[in-house]
N, C-alpha and C positions, 0 to 999 in steps of 0.2 A: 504493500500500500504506500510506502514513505518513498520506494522507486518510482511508483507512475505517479503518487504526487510531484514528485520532481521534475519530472518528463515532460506533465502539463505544464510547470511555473517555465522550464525552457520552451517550450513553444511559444508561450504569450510572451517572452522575452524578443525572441525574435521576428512575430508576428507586429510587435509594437509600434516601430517606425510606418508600416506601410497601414495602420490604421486611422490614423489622420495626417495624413500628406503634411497639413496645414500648420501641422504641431510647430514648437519651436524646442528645437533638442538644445538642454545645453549642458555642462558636464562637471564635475567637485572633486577636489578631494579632503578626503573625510578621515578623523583620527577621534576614536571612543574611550569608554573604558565602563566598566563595570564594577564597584567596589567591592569588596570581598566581604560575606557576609556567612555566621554564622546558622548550622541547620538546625534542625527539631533532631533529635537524639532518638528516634524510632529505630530498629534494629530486625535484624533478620538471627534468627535463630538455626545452627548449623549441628546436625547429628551426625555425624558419616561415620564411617567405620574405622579411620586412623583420627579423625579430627572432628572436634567437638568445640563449639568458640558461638561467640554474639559476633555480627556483624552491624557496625554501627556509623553513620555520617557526621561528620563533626563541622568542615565548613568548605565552603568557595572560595578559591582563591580567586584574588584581582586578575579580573579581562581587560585587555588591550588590544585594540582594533586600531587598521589601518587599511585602507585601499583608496578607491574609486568611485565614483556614483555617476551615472546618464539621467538626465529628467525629462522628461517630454511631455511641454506646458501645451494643457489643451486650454478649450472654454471659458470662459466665467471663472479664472481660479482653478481648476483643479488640474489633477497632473498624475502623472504616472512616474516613477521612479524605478530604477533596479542599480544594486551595487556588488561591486566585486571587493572583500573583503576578508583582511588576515586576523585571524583571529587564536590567542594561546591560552586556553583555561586549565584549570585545575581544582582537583576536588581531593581533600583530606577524609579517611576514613581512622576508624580506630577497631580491632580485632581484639576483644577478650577471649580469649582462652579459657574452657571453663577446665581444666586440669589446673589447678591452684600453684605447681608447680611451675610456671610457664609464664613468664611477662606478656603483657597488653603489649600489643603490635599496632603502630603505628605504619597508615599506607598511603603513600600518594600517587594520584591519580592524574596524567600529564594528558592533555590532548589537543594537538595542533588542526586549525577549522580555516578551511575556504568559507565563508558567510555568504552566501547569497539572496539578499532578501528581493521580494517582491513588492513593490509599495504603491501604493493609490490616498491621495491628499487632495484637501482643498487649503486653498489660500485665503484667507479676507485678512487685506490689510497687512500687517507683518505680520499676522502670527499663523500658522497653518496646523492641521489637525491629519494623523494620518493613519494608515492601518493597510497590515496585508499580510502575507506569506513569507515563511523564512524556510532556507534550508541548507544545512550545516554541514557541509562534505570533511569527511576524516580527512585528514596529509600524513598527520603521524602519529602514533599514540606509545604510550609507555608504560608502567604502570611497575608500584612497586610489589603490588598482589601476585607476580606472574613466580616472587620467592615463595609463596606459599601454596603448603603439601595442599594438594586437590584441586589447584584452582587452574580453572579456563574460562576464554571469554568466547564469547559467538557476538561483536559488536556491530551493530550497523556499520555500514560507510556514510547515510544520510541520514541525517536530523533532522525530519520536519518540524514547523512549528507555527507561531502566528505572531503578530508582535500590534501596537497601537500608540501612538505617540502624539505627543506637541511639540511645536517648533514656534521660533521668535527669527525673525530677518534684523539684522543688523548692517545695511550695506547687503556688501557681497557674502556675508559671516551671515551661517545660519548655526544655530546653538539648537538642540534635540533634544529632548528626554522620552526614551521609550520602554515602554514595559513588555518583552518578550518571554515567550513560555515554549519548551518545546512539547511534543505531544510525546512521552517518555517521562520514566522515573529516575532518579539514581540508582545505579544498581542493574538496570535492564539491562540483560544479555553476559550477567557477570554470572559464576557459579563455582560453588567450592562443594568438591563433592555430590554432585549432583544436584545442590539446592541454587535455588538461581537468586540471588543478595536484593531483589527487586525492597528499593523499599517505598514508604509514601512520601516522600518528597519529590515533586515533580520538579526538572529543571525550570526553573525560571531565572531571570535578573530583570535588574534596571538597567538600561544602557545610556549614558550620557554622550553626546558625540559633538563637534566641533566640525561645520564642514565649508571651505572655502568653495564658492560656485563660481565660475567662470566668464 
């Protein structure tokens, strides 16, 4: 499903320009970040037969974003956007051991993101309002769980998701706050011993961005 969602968001990517001739394309570049934010301490409970442990989320590390953006100003204000963007997260876990013997395992969780969002806004005045499709391409990922006995991942390559924001115009400086969620948990696709670490924290952030327009 998060592949043909993709499939779709690249077609109307390129469908774009030739939907209104009349459009006026113009182009940014854009530099984010995301602050790093503590999670809810929900836990996955793991039985196996060599290994027996809580699996538990502790926090998000600081996103930083940088790429490109195309906008293609239609009508009365509104517009359509799509951008190409670098993106490096990371997420803190914590492993209890329940063998009383054995120290809390501390893991981190590294992953390198192509950001591709899809956006639809309107403008009035300086300030614009917006909302649309996100989707997260792996580059590279890492992880410190790959030390620990049982564990395997089965990770997507693509992250869908949705995202909704405000913007203020300053000149050529547009200033963003958006709140994005992907459609995914912490934990999906993770597994230690057969149990899969899914837990209830859904990815979200706040993203702040900085984007110079053209």
């Amino acid at each position: 499903m998060r592949s043909s969602l993709f499939a779709a968001v690249c077609v109307l990517l390129s469908l774009l320009p030739l939907s209104n001739t009349c459009a006026q394309l113009q182009f940014g570049a854009r530099a984010g970040i995301t602050p790093a934010n503590a999670l809810s301490h929900n836990h996955v409970v793991v039985n196996g037969e060599l290994t027996a442990l809580t699996f538990n989320t502790m926090r998000a590390g600081t996103e930083v974003y940088a790429g490109i953006t195309a906008r293609w100003w239609l009508d009365n204000g509104f517009f359509v956007e799509s951008d190409l963007l670098y993106n490096h997260q990371s997420t803190d876990y914590i492993i209890n051991f329940l063998d009383n013997d054995v120290p809390d395992l501390p893991a981190r969780d590294v992953t390198h993101h192509l950001v591709l969002p899809l956006t639809v806004g309107i403008e009035i005045r300086s300030v614009e309002f917006t909302s649309g499709l996100v989707a997260r391409l792996q580059v590279r990922h890492r992880s410190d769980l790959d030390d620990v006995r049982g564990y395997v991942d089965d990770l997507p390559l693509i992250l869908a998701g949705y995202h909704a924001g405000i913007g203020y115009h300053y000149g050529n400086v547009l200033f963003r706050l958006s709140y994005q969620m992907d459609f995914s948990n912490y934990g999906s696709g993770m597994f230690i011993s057969g149990t899969e670490l899914k837990l209830d924290d859904a990815r979200n952030r706040l993203v702040a961005t900085a984007t110079y327009l053209f």
